[in-house]
C-alpha positions in Angstrom: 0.0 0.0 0.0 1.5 3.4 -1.1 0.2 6.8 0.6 0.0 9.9 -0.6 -0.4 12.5 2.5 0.3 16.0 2.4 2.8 16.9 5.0 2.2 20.5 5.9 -1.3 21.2 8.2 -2.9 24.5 9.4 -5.8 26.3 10.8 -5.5 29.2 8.6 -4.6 29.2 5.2 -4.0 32.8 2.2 -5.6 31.9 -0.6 -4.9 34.8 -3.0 -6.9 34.6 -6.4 -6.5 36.7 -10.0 -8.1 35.5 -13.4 -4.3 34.5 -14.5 -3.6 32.3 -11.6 -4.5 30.6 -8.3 -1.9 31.1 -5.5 -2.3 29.0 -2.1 -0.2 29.5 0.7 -0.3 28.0 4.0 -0.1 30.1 7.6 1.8 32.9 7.3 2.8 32.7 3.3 4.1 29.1 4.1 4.7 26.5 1.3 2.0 23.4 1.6 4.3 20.9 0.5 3.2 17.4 -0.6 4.9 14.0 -0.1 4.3 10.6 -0.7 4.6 8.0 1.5 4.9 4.0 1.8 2.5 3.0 3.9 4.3 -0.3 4.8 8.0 1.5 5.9 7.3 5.3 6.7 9.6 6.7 4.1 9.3 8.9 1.7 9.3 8.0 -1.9 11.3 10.1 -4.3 12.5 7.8 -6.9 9.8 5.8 -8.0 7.1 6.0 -11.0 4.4 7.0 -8.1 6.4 10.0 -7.3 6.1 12.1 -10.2 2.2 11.3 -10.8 0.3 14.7 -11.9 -1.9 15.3 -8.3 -5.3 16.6 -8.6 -6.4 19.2 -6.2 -10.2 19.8 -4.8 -11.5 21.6 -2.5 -13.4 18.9 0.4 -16.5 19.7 3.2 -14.3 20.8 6.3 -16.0 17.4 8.4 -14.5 14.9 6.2 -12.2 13.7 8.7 -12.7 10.1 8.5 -11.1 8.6 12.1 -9.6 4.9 10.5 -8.2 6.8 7.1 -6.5 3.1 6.3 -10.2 1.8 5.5 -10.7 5.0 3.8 -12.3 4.6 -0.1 -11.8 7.0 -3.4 -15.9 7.0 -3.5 -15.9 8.4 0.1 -13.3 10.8 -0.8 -15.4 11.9 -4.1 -18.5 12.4 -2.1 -17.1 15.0 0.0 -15.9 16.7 -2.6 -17.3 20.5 -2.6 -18.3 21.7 -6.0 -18.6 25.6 -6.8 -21.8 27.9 -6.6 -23.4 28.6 -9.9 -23.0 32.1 -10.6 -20.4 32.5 -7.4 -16.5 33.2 -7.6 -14.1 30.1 -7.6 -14.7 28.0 -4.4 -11.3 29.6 -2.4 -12.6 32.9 -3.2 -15.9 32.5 -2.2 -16.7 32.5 1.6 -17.2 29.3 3.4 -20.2 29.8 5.5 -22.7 28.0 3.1 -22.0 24.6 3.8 -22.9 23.0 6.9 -19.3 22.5 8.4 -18.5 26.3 7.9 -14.9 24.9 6.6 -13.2 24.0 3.7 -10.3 21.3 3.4 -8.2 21.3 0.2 -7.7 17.7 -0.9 -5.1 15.5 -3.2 -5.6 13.0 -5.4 -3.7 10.8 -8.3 -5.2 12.0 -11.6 -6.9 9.6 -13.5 -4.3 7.8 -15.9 -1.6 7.6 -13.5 -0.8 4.5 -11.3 -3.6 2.6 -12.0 -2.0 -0.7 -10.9 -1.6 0.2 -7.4 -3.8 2.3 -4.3 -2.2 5.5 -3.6 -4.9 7.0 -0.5 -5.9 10.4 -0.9 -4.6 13.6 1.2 -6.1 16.1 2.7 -5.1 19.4 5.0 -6.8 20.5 8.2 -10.3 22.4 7.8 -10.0 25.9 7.1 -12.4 28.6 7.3 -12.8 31.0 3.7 -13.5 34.2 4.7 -15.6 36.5 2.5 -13.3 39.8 1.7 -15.3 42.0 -1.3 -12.3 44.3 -3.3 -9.7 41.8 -0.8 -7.7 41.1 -4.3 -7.9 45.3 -4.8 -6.4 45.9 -2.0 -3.5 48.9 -1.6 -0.4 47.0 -0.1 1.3 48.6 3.0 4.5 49.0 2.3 3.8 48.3 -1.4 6.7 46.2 -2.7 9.4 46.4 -5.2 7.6 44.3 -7.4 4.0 44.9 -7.2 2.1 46.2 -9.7 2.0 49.9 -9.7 -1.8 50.0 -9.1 -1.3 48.8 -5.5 -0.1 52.3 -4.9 -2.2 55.3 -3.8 -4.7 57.0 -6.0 -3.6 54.4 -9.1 -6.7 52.5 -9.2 -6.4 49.2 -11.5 -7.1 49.3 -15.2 -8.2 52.8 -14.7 -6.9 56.2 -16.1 -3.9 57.0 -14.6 -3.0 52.7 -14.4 -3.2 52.5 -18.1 -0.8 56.2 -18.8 1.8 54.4 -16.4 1.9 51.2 -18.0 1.8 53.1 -21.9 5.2 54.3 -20.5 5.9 51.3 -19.7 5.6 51.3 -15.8 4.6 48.1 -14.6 5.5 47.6 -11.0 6.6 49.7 -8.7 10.2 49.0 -9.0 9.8 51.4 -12.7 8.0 53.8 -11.0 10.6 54.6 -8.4 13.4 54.7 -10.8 11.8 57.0 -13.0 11.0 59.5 -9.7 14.6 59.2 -8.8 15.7 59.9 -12.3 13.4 61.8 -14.5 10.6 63.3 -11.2 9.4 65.7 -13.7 8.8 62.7 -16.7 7.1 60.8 -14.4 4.6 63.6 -13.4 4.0 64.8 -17.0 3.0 61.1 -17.4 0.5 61.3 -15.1 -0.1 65.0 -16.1 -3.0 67.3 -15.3 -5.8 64.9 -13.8 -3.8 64.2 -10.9 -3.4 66.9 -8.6 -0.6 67.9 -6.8 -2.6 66.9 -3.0 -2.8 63.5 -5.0 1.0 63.3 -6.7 2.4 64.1 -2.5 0.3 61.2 -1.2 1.5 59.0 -4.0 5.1 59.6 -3.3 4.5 60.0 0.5 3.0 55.9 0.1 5.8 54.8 -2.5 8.4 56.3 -0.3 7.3 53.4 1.7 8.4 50.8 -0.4 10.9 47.8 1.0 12.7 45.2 -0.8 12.7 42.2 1.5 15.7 43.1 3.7 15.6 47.1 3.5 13.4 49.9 4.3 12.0 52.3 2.4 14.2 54.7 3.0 17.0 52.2 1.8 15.6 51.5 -0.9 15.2 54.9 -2.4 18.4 55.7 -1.0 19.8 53.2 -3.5 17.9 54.0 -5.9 19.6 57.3 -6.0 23.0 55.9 -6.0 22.6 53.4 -9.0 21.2 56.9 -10.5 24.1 58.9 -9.5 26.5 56.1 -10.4 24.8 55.6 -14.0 25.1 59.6 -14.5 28.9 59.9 -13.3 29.4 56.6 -16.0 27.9 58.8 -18.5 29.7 62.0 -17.7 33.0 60.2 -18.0 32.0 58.7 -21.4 31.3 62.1 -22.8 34.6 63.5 -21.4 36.4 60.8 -23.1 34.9 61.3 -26.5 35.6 64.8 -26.5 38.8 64.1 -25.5 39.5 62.0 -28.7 37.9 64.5 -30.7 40.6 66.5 -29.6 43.4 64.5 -30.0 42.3 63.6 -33.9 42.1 67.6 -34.5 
């Protein structure tokens, strides 16, 4: 018997959702990591067939907690399986208060096609509770980081107006943004231009100013910022010094 158990549990689980991609992270931004395991000896199997099978993963009713999983079935797996609302948001978007449990668990299973000649026994996480946040994925972040997308920062609303002139310039994440204030400040406001007003351009710098890389502060980060500017500038300066120079020497 071969088992397929997922090693990483929690209470409370991030599920972050956009119409690109599905992210799910355990507590705290964890990884949920996955592992399969032989049921007869304990260990881990990493070099077998069974070990790279493509997993399936649904989302469960929070009481499926079966109390003797070795007499567990795939059927009784499949009819706790929780399918989405017509006319709702994905299942890990959408709140879980509907079903009677008021949880959720995610669950794993072998897709169909792969290791059909043996029983690999489903996993499944602790039940979790989704939580219903309206605008959640909308959200400004505070500090914004280096790489978010320049909407999450103040009075840059997503796919409107002053979004779309940013990214036309070609000011995706905040990381363009600040170099182009600690370079080219006036380029960046003419982007922007008129609509914004200045009471709206010092409360977007006063919240980008904020910005931290993952070991710096924001402070730090523009600081350097203004260095690789400088430095790039002095580089340039020096170039043009040396081509006049050889201008001179060929007259």
């Amino acid at each position: 018997m071969v088992e397929a158990c997922n090693c990483f549990s929690s209470q409370d689980f991030l599920c972050q959702y956009s119409q690109e991609e599905e992210l799910i992270e355990g507590e705290q931004g964890a990884s949920i990591h996955v592992v399969l395991i032989d049921a007869n000896t304990g260990h881990v199997i990493t070099s077998e067939p069974e070990s790279s099978a493509k997993l399936d993963i649904v989302v469960l009713e929070g009481d499926f907690n079966n109390a003797d999983d070795e007499d567990s079935t795939g059927e009784e797996f499949e009819n706790h399986v929780v399918k989405e609302r017509e006319g709702k948001r994905p299942l890990l978007t959408d709140n879980s208060s509907w079903i009677r449990s008021r949880k959720f668990r995610l669950g794993l299973k072998i897709s169909s096609g792969y290791c059909d000649a043996i029983r690999i026994r489903e996993g499944k996480t602790e039940a979790f509770t989704v939580k219903d946040h309206e605008g959640e994925f909308y959200k400004k972040h505070y500090p914004p980081s280096l790489k978010d997308e320049v909407w999450r920062l103040e009075k840059i609303g997503k796919d409107v107006a002053f979004h779309k002139k940013l990214n036309k310039a070609g000011i995706h994440i905040v990381e363009h943004f600040l170099h182009l204030l600690v370079r080219h400040q006036q380029r960046l406001r003419n982007i922007l231009g008129s609509g914004m007003p200045n009471k709206m351009w010092d409360i977007l710098i006063e919240h980008v100013k904020t910005c931290r890389s993952r070991s710096t502060s924001g402070k730090a980060v523009v600081g350097w910022l203004k260095i690789k500017a400088a430095m790039r500038w002095g580089i340039f300066i020096r170039k043009k010094a040396a081509e006049r120079r050889a201008q001179i020497i060929e007259l």
